[in-house]
N, C-alpha and C positions, 0 to 999 in steps of 0.2 A: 317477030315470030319466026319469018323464016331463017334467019343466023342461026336460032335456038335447034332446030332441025335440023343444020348445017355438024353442029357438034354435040350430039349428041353420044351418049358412052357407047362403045362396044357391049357388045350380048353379055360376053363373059366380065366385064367390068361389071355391068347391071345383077348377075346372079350373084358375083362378088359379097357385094353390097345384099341383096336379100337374103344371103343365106343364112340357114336357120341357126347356129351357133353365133354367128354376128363375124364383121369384117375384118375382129381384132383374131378370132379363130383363123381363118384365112391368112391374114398377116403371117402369125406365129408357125403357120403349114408353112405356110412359103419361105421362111427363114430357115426353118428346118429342114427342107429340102435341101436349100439353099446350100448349108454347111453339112449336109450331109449327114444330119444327125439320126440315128434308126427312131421309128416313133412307131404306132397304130393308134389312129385316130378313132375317136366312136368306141369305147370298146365297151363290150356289154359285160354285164354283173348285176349283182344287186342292186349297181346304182352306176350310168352310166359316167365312164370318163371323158372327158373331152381327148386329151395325150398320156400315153405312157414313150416315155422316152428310156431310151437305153444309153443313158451316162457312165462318165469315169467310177464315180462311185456305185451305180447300181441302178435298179429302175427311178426314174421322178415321174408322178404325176402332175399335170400341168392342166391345170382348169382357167379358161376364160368366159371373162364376164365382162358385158358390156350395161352400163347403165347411164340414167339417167344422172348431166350431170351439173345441172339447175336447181339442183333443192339443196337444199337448209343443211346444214351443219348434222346437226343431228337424224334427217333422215339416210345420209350419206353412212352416218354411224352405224344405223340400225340395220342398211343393206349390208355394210363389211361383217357386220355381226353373223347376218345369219348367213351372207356365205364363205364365213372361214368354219361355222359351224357346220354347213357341207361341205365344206373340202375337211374336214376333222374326220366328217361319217364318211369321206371316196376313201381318205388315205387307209382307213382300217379295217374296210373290207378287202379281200383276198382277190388277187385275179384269179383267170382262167383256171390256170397252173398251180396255182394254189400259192403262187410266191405273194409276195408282199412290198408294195414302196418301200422304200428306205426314205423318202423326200417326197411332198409335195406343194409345188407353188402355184398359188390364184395371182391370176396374172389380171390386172383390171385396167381402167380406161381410165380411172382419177390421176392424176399429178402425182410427183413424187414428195410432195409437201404435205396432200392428203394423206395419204400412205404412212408415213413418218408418224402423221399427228394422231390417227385416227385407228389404223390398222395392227399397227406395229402393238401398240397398249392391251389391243383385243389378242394377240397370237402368247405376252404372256397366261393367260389363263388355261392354255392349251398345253403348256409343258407339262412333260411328268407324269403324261395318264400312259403310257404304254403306245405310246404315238408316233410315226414320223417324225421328222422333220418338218415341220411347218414354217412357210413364207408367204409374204404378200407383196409384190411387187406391180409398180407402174409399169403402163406399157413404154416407160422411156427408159424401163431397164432390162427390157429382154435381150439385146445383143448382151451386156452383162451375165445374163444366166446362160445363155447360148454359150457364151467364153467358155463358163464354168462344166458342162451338160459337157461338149466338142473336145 
């Protein structure tokens, strides 16, 4: 018991970890400071953003999501479902300014096998309606989109 109180986390490691967008949100700030890349986090609208970044190409919104990731095949399905169907309704509301995405990627905590198998099949039903750019990526490919974004 007492080694366990010996190492215990730092303050700012512990709110890391509680904070309310989840750890993978935190991650993705810190990278993005990291490289420098201009962001506003939190941004209000009719439906808040987690990032709008300011890329090569133009704005991305960049939504993270952390979930559960012990269930079934098809509950894994049913979550991606309905959040690329909120990243569909972020990307096509207007900001502040009245501009608009050109891109935006849900960045999740599944594997990049999940992703492939599961996500990728849902993001066709999304083309074509007057949309962004839509993606769905693992979080073992944000340096990859960081590349792209920097």
């Amino acid at each position: 018991m007492f080694a366990a109180v010996a190492y215990r986390p730092k303050e700012s490691f512990l709110r890391c970890i509680d904070f309310k967008d989840g750890f993978l949100a935190v991650a993705v700030a810190y990278l993005l400071e990291k490289r420098k890349i201009r962001y506003e986090y939190s941004v209000k609208g009719p439906q808040e953003k987690d990032f709008i970044c300011e890329g090569k190409t133009g704005r991305t919104l960049l939504e993270c999501k952390m979930h559960r990731t012990d269930t079934s095949e098809r509950a894994t399905h049913e979550t991606l479902k309905q959040d690329i169907a909120e990243l569909l309704e972020h990307s096509k509301s207007p900001l502040a300014d009245g501009e608009r995405v050109v891109s935006a990627v849900l960045i999740c905590n599944y594997t990049i096998d999940i992703v492939r198998k599961l996500a990728e099949p849902l993001l066709d039903s999304t083309k074509g309606k007057g949309t962004p750019s839509l993606s769905v990526i693992s979080y073992q490919q944000v340096q990859d989109l960081l590349k792209e974004l920097g």
